[in-house]
C-alpha positions in Angstrom: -139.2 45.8 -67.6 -137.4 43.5 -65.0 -139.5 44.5 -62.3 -141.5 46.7 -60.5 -140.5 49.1 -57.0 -143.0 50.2 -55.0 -141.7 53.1 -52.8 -144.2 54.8 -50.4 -143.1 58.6 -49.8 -144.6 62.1 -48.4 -142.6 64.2 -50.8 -141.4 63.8 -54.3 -137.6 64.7 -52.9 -137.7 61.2 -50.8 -139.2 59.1 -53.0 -135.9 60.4 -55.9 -133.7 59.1 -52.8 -135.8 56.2 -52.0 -135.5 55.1 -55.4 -131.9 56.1 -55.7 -131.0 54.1 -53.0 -132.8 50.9 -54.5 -131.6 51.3 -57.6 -127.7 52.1 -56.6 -126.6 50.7 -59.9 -128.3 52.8 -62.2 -126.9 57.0 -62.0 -129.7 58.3 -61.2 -130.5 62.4 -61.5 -134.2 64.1 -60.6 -135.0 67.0 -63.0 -136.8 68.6 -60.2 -133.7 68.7 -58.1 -131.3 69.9 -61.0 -130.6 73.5 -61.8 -130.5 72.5 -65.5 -133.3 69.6 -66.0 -133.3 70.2 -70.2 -129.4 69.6 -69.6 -130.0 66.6 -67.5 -133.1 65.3 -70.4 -130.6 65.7 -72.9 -127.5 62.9 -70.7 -130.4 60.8 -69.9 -130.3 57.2 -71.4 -133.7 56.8 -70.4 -136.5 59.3 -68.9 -139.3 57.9 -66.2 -142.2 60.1 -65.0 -144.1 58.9 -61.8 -147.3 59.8 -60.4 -149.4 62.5 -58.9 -151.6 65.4 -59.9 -151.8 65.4 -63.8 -153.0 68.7 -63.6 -150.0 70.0 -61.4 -147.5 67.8 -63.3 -148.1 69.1 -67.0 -148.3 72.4 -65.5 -144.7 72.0 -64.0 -143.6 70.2 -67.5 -145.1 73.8 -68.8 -143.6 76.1 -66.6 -140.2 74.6 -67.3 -140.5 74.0 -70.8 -139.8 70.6 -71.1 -142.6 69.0 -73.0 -140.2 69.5 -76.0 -137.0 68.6 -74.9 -138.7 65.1 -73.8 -140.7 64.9 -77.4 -137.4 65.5 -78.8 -135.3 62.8 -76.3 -137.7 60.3 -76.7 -138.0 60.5 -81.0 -134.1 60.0 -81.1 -134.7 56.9 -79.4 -134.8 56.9 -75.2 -137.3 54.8 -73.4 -140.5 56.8 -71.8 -141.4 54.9 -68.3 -144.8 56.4 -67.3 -146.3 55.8 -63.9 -150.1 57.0 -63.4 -149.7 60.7 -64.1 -146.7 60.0 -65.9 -149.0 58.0 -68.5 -151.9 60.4 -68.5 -149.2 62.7 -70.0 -147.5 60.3 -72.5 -150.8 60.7 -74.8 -152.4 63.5 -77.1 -153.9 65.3 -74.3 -154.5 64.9 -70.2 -158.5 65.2 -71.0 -158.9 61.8 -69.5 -157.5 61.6 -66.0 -159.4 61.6 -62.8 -157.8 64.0 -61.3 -158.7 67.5 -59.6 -157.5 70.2 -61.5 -156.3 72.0 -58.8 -153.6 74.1 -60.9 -154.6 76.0 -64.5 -152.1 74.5 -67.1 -151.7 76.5 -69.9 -153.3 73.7 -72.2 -154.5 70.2 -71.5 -152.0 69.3 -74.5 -149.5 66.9 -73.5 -146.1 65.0 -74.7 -148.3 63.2 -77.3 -145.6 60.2 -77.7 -148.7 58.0 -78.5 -151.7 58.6 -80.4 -154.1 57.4 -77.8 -155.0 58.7 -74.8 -154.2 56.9 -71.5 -156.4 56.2 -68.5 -154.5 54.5 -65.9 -156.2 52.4 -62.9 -159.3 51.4 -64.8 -162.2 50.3 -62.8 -164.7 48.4 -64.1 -167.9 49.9 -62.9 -169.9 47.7 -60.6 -173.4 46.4 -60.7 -174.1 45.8 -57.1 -172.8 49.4 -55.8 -174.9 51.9 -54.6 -172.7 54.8 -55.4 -174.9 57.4 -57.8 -171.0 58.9 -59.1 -170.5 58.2 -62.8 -168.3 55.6 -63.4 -164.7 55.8 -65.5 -166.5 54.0 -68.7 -169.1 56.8 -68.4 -166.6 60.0 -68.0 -164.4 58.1 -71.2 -167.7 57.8 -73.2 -168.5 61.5 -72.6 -165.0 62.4 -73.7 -165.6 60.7 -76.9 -168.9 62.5 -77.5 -166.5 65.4 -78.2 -163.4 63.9 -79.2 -162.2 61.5 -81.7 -159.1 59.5 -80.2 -159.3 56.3 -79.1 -158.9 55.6 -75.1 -157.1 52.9 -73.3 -158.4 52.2 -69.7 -155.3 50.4 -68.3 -156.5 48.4 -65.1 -154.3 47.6 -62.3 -151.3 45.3 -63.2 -151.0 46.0 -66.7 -149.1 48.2 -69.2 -148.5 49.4 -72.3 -145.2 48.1 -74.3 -144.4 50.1 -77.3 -141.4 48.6 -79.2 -140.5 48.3 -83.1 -143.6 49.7 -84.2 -146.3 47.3 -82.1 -148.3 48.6 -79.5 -148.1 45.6 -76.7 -150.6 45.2 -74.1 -148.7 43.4 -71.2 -149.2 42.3 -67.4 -151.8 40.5 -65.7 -155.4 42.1 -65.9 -155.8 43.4 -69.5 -157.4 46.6 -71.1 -160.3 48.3 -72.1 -160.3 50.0 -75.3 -162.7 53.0 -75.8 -163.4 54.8 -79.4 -166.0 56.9 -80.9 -169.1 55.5 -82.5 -168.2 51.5 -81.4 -168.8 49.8 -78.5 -165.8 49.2 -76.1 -163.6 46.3 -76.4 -162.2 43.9 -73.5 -158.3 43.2 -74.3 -156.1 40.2 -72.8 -152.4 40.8 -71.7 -150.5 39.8 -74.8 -152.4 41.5 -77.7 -150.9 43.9 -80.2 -153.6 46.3 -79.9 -152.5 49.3 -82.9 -155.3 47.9 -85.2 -157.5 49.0 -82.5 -155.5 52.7 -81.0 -152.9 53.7 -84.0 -149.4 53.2 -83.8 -146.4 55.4 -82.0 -145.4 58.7 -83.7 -142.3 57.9 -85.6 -141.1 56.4 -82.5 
């Protein structure tokens, strides 16, 4: 990743033109705004999902049958560029977000192009506050009293880099890595971290 654009927008139809217009080099094509998006998954060099509702996003990725054709893209090789919701979804399952489910997917099953699941904008709970609302550690450690894959809280400023089979942690602020029956692990920017969360799926 070169860099980072940060693009402020009401509506997902701006920020595709907002982002077009920065990134005038690159042919750029929304599936939302296509009439064929598997057509457009299938010309894609390279497939990025942003944020939003997790809930609402898979649900769309349902409706429109596209969880495959993006399984399918990404195995034969295209980079997956996740963004919040857009990571929630790159693992086994959206069971970890903090989102409102304010939609009914069919499933909480996602893309499942890691083994791991993915909880973007970690917050390390805080001793001095007041607030009586569980914390993210405690929501993870409930999901793994019922589940058995591992869970990467990915503070602010960091990210995932999966390339030739390792499993990089990158950025500035580092990980927390959650798993059943162990206690949680702080991780620094630079570790290979699939001894700890599996390795990609025949990526």
């Amino acid at each position: 990743m070169a860099g980072a654009i940060s693009i402020k927008c009401k509506s997902r139809s701006k920020c595709f033109w907002a982002t077009r217009e920065r990134l005038s080099c690159y042919a750029l094509e929304s599936a939302h705004a296509t009439d064929n998006p598997k057509k457009a998954i299938d010309r894609a060099d390279a497939l990025f999902i942003g944020g939003g509702n997790t809930f609402r996003l898979l649900k769309a990725l349902q409706d429109r049958e596209l969880l495959e054709p993006i399984r399918r893209k990404v195995k034969g090789g295209a980079p997956y560029i996740g963004s919040s919701a857009g990571s929630n979804v790159a693992g086994p399952t959206i069971k970890t977000t903090k989102d409102m489910p304010i939609v009914q997917p069919r499933s909480f099953d996602s893309l499942g192009l890691v083994p791991f699941q993915i909880s973007p904008h970690y917050l390390d709970p805080d001793p001095n506050s007041t607030h009586m609302r569980e914390t993210q550690e405690e929501r993870i450690l409930q999901f793994l009293e019922e589940n058995e894959t591992p869970v990467v809280g990915i503070r602010e400023g960091a990210w995932i880099l999966i390339e030739n089979g390792a499993v990089m942690l990158k950025g500035e602020t580092g990980a927390r890595i959650f798993r059943r029956g162990q206690a949680p692990v702080d991780v620094k920017t630079g570790a290979e971290i699939s001894g700890l969360v599996g390795g990609p799926n025949g990526n």
